[in-house]
N, C-alpha and C positions, 0 to 999 in steps of 0.2 A: 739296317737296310734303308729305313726312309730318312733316316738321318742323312746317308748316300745322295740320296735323291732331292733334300732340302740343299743339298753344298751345291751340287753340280748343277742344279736347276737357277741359283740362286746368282750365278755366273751365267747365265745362257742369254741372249741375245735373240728372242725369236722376229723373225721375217713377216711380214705384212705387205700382201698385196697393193699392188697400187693399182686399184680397179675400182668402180661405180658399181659393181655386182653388191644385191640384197646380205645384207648381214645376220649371223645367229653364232650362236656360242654354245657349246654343249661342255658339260663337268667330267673329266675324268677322276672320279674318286676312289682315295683306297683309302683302306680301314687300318687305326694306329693300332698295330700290332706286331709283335716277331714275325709272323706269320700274315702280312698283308694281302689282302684282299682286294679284289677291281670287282665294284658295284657297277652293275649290267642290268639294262631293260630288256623283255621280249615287247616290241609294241603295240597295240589293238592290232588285229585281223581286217579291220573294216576301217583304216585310215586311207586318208585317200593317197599318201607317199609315205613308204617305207613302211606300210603296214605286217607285219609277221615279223617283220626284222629285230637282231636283237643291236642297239645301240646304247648310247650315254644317255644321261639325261640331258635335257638340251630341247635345245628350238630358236625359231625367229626373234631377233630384235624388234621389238616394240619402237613407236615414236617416242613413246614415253619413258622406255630405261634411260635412265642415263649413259652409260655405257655397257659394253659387252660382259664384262666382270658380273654386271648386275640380271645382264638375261639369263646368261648361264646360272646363278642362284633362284633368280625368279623361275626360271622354268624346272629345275627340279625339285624347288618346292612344289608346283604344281604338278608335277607328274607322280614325285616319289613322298613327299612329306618331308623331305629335307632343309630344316631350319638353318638360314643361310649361319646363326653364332654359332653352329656346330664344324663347321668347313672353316678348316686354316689351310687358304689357298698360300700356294706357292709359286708359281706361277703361270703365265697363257704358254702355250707351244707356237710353231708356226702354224701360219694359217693356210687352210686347204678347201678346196674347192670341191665342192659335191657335182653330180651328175644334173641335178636341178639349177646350180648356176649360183647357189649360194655358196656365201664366203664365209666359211666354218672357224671359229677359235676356239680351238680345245683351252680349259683352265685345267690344270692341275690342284688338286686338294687332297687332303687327309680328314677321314674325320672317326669319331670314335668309334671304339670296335662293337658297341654294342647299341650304336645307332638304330633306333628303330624306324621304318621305311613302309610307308603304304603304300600301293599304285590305285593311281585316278584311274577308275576302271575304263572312264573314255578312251584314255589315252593307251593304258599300256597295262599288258594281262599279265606280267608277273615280273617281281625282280629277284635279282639271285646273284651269288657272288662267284668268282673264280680266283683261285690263288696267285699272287703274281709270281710265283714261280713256276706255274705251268705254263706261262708264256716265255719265263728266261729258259726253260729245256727245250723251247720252239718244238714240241711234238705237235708239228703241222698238220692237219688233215690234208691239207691241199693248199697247191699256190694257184691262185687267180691272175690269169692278165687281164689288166684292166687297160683299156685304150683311152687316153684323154688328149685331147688339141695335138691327134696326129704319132703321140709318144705312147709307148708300153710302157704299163708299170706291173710289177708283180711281186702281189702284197698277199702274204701269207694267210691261210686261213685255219680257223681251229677246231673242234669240237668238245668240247665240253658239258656233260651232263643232259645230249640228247639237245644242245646249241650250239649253232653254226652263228661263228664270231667271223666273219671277214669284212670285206669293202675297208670303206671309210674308217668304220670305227677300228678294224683292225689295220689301219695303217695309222692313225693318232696314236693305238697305244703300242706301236712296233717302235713308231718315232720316240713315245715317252721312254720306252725301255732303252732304247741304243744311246737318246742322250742322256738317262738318267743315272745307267747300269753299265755304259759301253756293253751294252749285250751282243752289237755286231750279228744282230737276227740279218740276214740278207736282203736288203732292199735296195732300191735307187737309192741314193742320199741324196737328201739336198744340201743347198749352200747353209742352214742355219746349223748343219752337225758339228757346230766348234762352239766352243767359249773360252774365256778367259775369266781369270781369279784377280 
């Protein structure tokens, strides 16, 4: 299965805004396993954006990373205890715009299955995993429209284990699954849904 997703990823071409909008990278990781795993944050309660929410680990670009690759590591070591030589990334996804006006790169990684994961209790009150094949059966809880710069989009949402997976992060990893899996979960497409080998 992620052998799948090392090929077809490995050929993809993702898309980058061409915008002045603030930067941040957030990790989508799954666990090397027959049986893969999508590591998921619930956030603090008491942050001042997107607090309760469950997302990636992830956050704002520093002056100081060097690039995006490196926020997305930085920031989930800080949030989760994820040691960046544990993550054998594969690569960024297209980039996507949040409701705040930052310009999001999802990374793609694998890391081991028995990865052990703290949450900085500042930041974020629990993590926890979901299978990725509960996302290829798409048992939706609900579709959300979401209205951006005038357009509808409607990007699936889930529940799992008493958490509501949507928005943003459920549309990074609808995109990872349709280009990694052709899972064809029903979304808009964008222009970066092709590659070549």
């Amino acid at each position: 299965m992620l052998d799948q997703l090392r090929q077809r990823l490995s050929c993809y071409q993702a898309r980058r805004f061409d915008s002045q909008e603030a930067q941040a990278s957030v990790l989508i990781a799954l666990t090397d396993s027959h049986d893969p795993h999508v590591i998921l944050t619930k956030r603090a309660a008491g942050l001042s954006t997107h607090g309760g929410e469950v997302a990636f680990p992830g956050g704002r670009h520093d002056q100081t990373d060097p690039d995006l690759l490196f926020t997305a590591l930085r920031e989930a070591n800080e949030e989760v205890g994820l040691q960046a030589e544990d993550v054998e990334i594969l690569a960024p996804l297209g980039q996507v715009m949040s409701k705040h006006r930052l310009q999001v790169t999802p990374w793609v990684g694998i890391v081991p299955e028995a990865v052990q994961l703290t949450p900085s209790p500042d930041e974020i009150d629990s993590i926890f995993t979901v299978p990725l094949r509960f996302f290829l059966d798409d048992e939706r809880h609900h579709t959300d429209e979401i209205r951006f710069k005038g357009m509808t989009h409607f990007v699936p949402a889930y529940e799992y284990d008493g958490h509501i997976i949507w928005g943003l992060t459920a549309y990074m990893l609808i995109e990872m699954l349709n280009i990694g899996f052709d899972a064809k979960i029903p979304m808009k497409p964008r222009p970066e849904h092709s590659y070549e080998c």
